[in-house]
ChimeraX commands (.cxc) that place a marker at each C-alpha (Angstrom):
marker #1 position 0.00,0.00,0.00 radius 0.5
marker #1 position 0.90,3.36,-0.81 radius 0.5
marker #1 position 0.81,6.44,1.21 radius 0.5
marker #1 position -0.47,9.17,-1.31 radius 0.5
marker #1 position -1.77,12.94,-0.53 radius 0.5
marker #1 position -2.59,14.96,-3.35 radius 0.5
marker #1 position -2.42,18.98,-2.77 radius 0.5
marker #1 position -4.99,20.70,-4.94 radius 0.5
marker #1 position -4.66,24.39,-4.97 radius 0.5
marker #1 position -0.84,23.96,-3.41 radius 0.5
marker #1 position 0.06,27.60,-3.88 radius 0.5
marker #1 position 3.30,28.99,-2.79 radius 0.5
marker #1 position 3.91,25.93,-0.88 radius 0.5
marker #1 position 3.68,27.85,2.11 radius 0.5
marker #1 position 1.62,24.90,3.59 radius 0.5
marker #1 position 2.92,23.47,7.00 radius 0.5
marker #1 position 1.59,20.13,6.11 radius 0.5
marker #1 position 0.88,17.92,9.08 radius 0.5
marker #1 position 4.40,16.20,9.12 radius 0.5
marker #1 position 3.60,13.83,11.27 radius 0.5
marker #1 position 0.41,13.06,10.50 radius 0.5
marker #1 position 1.37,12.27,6.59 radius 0.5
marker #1 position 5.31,11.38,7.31 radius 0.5
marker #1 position 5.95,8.90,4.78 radius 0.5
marker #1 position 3.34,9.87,2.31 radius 0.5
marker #1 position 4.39,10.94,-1.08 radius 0.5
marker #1 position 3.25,14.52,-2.09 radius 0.5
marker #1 position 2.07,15.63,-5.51 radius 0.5
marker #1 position 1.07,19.34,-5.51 radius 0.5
marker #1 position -1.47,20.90,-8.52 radius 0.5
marker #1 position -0.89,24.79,-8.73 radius 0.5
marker #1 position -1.95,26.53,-12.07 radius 0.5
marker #1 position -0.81,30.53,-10.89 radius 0.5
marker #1 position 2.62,30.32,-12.77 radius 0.5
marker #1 position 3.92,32.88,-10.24 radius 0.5
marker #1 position 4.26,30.29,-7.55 radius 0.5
marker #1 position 6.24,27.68,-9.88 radius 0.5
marker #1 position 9.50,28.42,-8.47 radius 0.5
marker #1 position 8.22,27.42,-4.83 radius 0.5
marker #1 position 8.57,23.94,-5.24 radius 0.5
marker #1 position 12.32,23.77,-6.55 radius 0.5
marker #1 position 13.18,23.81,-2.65 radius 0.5
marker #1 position 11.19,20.93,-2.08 radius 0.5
marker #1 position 12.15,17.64,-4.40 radius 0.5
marker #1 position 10.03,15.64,-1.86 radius 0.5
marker #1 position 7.00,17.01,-3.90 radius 0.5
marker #1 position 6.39,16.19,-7.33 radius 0.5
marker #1 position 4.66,19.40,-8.65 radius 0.5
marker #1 position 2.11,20.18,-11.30 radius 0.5
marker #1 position 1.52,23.35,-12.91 radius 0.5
marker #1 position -2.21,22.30,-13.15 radius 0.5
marker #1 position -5.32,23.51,-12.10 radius 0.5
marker #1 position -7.40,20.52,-10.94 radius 0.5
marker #1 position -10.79,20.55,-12.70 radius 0.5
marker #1 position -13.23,17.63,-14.21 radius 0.5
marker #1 position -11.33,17.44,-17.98 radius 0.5
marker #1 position -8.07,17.34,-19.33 radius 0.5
marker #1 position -7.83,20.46,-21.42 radius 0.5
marker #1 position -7.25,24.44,-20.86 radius 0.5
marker #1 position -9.19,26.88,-19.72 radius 0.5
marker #1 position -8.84,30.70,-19.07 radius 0.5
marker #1 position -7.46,31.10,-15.17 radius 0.5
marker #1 position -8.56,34.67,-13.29 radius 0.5
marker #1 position -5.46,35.73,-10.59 radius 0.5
marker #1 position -6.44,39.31,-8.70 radius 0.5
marker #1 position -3.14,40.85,-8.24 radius 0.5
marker #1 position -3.91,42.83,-5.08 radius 0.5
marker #1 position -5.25,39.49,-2.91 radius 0.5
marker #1 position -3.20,36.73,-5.25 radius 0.5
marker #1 position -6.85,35.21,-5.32 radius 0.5
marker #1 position -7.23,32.87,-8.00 radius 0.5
marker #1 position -9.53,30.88,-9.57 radius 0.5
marker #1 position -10.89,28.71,-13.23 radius 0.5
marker #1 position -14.32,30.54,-12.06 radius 0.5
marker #1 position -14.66,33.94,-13.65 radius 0.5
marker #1 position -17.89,34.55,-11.21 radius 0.5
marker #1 position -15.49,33.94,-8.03 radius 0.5
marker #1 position -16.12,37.20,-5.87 radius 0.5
marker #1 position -12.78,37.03,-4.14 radius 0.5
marker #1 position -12.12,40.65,-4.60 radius 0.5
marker #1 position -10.18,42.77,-1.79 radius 0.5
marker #1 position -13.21,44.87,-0.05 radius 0.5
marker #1 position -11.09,47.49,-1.25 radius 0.5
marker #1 position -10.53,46.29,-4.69 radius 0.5
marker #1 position -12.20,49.39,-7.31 radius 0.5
marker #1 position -14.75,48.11,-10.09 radius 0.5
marker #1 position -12.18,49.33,-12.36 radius 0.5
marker #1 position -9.42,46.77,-10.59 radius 0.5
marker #1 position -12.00,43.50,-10.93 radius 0.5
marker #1 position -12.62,44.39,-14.45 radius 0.5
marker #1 position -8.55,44.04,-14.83 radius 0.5
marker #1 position -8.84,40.58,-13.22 radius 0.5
marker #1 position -11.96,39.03,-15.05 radius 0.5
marker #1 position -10.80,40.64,-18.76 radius 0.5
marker #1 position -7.16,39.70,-18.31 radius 0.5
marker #1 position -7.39,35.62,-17.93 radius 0.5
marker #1 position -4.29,33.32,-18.45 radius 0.5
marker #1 position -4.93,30.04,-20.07 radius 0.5
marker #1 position -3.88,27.24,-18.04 radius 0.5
marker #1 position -3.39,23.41,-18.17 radius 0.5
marker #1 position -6.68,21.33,-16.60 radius 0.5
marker #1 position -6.48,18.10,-15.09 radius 0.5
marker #1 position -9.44,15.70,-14.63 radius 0.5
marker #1 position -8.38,14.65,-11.02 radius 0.5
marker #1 position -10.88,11.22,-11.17 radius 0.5
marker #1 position -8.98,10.15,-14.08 radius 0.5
marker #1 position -5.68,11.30,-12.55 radius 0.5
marker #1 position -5.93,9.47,-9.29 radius 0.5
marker #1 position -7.78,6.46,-11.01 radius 0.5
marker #1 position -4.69,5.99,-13.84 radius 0.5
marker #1 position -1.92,6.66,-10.84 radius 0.5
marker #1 position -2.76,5.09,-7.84 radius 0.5
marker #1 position -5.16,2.02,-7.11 radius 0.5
marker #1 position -8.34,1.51,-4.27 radius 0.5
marker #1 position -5.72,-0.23,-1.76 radius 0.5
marker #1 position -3.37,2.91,-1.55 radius 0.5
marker #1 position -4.29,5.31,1.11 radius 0.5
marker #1 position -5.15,8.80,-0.38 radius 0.5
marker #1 position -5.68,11.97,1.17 radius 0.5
marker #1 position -6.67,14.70,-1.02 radius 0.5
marker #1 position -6.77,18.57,0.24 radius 0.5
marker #1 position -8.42,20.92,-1.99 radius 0.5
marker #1 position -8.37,24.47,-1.53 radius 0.5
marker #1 position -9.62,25.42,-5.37 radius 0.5
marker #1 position -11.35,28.46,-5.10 radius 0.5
marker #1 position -14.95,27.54,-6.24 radius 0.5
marker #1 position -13.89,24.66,-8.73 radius 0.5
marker #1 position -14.42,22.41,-5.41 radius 0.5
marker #1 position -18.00,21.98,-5.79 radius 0.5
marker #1 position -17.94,20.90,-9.58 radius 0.5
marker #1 position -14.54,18.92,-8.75 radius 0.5
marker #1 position -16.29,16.64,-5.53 radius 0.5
marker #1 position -19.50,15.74,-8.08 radius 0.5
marker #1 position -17.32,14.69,-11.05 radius 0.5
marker #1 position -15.08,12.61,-8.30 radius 0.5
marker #1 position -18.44,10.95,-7.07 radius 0.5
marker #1 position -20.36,10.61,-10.63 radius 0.5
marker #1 position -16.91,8.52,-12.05 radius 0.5
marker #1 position -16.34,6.22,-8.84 radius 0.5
marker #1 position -12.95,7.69,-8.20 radius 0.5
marker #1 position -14.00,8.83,-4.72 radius 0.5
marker #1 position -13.72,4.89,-3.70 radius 0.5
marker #1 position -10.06,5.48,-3.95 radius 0.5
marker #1 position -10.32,8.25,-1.54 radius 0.5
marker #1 position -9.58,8.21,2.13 radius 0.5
marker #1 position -9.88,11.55,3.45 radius 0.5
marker #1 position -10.63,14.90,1.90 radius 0.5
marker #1 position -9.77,18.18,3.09 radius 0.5
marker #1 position -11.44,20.66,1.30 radius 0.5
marker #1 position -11.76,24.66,1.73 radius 0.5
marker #1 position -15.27,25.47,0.77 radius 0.5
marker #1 position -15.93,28.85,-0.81 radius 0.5
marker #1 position -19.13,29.78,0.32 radius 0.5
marker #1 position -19.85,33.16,-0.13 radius 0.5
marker #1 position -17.66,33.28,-2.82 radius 0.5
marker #1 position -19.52,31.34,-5.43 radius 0.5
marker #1 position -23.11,30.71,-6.00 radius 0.5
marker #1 position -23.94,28.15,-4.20 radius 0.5
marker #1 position -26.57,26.47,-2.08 radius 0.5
marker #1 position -25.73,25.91,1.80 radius 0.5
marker #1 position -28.27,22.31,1.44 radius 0.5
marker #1 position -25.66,20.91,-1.49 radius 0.5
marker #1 position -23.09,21.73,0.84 radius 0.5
marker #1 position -24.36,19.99,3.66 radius 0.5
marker #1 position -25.46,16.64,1.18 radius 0.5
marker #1 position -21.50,17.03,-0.16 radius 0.5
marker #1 position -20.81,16.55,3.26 radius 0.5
marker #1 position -23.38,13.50,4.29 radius 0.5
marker #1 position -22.70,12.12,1.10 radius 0.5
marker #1 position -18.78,11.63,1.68 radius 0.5
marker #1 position -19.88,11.11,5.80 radius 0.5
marker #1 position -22.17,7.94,4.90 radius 0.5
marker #1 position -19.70,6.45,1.71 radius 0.5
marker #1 position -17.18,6.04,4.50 radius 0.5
marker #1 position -14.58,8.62,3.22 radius 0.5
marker #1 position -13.87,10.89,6.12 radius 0.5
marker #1 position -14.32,14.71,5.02 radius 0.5
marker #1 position -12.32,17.65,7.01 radius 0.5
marker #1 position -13.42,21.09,6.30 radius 0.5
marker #1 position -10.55,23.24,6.13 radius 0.5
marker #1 position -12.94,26.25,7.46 radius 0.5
marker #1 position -13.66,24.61,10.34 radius 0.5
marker #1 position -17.01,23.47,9.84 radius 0.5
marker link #1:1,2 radius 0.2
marker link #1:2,3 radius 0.2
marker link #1:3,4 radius 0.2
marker link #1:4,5 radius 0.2
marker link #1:5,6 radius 0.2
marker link #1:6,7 radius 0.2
marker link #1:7,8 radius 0.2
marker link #1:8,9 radius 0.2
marker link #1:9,10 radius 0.2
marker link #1:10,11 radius 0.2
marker link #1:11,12 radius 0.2
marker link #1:12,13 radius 0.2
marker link #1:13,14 radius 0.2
marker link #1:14,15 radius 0.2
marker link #1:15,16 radius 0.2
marker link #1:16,17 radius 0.2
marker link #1:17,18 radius 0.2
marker link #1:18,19 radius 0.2
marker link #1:19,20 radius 0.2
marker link #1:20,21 radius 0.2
marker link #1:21,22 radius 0.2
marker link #1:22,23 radius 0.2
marker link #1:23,24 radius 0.2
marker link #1:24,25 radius 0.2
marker link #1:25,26 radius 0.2
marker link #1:26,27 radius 0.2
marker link #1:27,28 radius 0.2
marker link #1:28,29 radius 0.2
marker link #1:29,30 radius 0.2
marker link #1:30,31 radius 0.2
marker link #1:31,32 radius 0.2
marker link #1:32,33 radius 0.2
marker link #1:33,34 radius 0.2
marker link #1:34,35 radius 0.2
marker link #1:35,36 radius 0.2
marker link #1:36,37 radius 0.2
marker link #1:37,38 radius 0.2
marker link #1:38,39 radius 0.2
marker link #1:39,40 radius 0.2
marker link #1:40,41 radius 0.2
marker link #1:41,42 radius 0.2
marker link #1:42,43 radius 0.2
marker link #1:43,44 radius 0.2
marker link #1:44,45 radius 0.2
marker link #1:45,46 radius 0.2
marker link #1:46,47 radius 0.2
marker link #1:47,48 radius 0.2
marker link #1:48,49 radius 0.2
marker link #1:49,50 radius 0.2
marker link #1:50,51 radius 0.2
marker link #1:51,52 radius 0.2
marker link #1:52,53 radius 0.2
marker link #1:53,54 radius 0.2
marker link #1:54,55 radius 0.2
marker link #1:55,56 radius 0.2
marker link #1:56,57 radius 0.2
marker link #1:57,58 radius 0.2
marker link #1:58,59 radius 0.2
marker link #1:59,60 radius 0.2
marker link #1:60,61 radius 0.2
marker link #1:61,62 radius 0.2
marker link #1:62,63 radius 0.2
marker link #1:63,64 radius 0.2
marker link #1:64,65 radius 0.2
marker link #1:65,66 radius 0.2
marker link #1:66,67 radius 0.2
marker link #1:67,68 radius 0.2
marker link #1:68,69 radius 0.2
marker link #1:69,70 radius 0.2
marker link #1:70,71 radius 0.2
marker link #1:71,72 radius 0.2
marker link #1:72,73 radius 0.2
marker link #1:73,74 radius 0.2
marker link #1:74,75 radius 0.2
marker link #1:75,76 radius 0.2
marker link #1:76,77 radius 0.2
marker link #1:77,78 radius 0.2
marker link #1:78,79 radius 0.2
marker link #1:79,80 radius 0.2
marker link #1:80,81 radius 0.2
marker link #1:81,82 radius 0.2
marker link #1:82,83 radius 0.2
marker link #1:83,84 radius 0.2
marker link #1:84,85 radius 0.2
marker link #1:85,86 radius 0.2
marker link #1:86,87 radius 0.2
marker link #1:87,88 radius 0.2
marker link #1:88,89 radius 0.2
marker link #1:89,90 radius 0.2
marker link #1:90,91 radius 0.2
marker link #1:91,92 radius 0.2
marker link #1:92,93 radius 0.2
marker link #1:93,94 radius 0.2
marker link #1:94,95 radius 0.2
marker link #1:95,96 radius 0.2
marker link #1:96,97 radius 0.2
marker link #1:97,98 radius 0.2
marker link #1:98,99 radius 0.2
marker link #1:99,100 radius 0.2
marker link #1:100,101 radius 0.2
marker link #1:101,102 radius 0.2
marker link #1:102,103 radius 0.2
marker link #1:103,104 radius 0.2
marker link #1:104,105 radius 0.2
marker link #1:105,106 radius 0.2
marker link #1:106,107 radius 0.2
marker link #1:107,108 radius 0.2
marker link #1:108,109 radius 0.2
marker link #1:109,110 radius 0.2
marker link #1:110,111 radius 0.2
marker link #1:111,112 radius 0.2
marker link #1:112,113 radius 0.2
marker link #1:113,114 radius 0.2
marker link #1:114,115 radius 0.2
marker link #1:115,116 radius 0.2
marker link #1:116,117 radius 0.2
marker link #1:117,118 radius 0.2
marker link #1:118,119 radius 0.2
marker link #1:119,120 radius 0.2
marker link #1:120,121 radius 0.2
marker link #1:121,122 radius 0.2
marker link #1:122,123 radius 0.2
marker link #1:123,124 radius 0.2
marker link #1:124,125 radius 0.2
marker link #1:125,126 radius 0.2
marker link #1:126,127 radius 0.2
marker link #1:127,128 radius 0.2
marker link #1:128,129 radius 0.2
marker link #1:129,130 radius 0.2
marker link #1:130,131 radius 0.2
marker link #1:131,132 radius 0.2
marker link #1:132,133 radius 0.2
marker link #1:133,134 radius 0.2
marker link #1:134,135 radius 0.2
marker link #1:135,136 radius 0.2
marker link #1:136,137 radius 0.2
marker link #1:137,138 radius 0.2
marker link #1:138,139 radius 0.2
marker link #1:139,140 radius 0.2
marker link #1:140,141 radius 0.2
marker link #1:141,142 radius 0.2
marker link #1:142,143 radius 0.2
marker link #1:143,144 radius 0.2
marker link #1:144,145 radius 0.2
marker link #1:145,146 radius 0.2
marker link #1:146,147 radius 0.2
marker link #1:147,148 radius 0.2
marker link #1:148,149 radius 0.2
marker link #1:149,150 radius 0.2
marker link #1:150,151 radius 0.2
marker link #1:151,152 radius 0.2
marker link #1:152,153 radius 0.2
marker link #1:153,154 radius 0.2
marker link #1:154,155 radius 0.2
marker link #1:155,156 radius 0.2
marker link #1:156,157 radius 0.2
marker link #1:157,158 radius 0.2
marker link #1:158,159 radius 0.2
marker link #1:159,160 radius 0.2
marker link #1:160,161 radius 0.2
marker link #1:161,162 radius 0.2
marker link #1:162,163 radius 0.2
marker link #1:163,164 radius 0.2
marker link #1:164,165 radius 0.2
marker link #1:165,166 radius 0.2
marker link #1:166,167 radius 0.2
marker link #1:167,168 radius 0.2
marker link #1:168,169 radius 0.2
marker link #1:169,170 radius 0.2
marker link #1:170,171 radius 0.2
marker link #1:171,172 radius 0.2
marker link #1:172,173 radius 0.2
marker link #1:173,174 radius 0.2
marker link #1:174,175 radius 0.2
marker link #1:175,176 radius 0.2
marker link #1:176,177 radius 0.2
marker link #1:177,178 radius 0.2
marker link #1:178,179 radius 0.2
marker link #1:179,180 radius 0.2
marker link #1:180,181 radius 0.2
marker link #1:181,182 radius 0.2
marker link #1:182,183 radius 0.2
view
């Protein structure tokens, strides 16, 4: 059995990862904002992608807000600074990079196998909610231990009730979910 955790939205690599609780694991870190690809050549113990996790292989326009480094594949993604001007979103939402997509389900299901032990932590700025539906609709989330996942509400348009059956859903499937917001 292998010990796998899978960093979606990895940013700078400024994460103090739970050493003890994943010592031994191997790390592979997605990150798609090609201003934090230099953060990872001081950590060879982490096999990085320049990706942004999504449900398709592909590309896709990527919106980074300069002033709060907030980033996201979702162009309706209200992460603005409260003191971010009209004038300074329209920047963000006109100016989009094109970055590389991968379909995590097939990722995980063409990598790893059901008898490895996989944590996944997501932190992917919206693209969680679309992500966790495509990883239950193809099976993949039976490869799954635990997932940590940063949910965006308020950021994205989104119901608090398919929250809450995300969560029961993972609860009663037996993979254990952590929210990284604490709740």
């Amino acid at each position: 059995m292998n010990k796998i955790f899978i960093d979606c939205g990895a940013n700078d690599c400024h994460q103090q990862y739970d050493v003890d609780y994943i010592e031994g694991f191997r790390i592979t870190a997605f990150e798609p904002n090609p201003k934090f690809k230099n953060s990872f050549r001081h950590r060879p113990d982490i096999t990085f992608h320049p990706k942004a996790v999504w449900v398709e292989n592909g590309e896709m326009d990527f919106y980074i807000e300069e002033s709060t480094m907030g980033c996201s594949l979702l162009s309706s993604k209200m992460t603005m600074d409260p003191g971010m001007t009209p004038e300074e979103k329209d920047t963000s939402l006109n100016n989009p990079i094109k970055v590389t997509t991968v379909d995590l389900a097939e990722y995980i299901t063409s990598n790893h196998n059901k008898e490895d032990l996989i944590i996944v932590r997501m932190d992917i700025e919206g693209a969680e909610f679309a992500v966790l539906k495509h990883l239950i609709d193809t099976e993949c989330i039976d490869y799954i231990d635990e997932l940590w996942v940063e949910f965006h509400v308020g950021k994205v348009s989104i119901d608090d009730e398919i929250i809450q059956n995300l969560k029961d859903y993972f609860n009663n499937e037996g993979t254990k979910l952590k929210d990284e917001n604490g709740k």
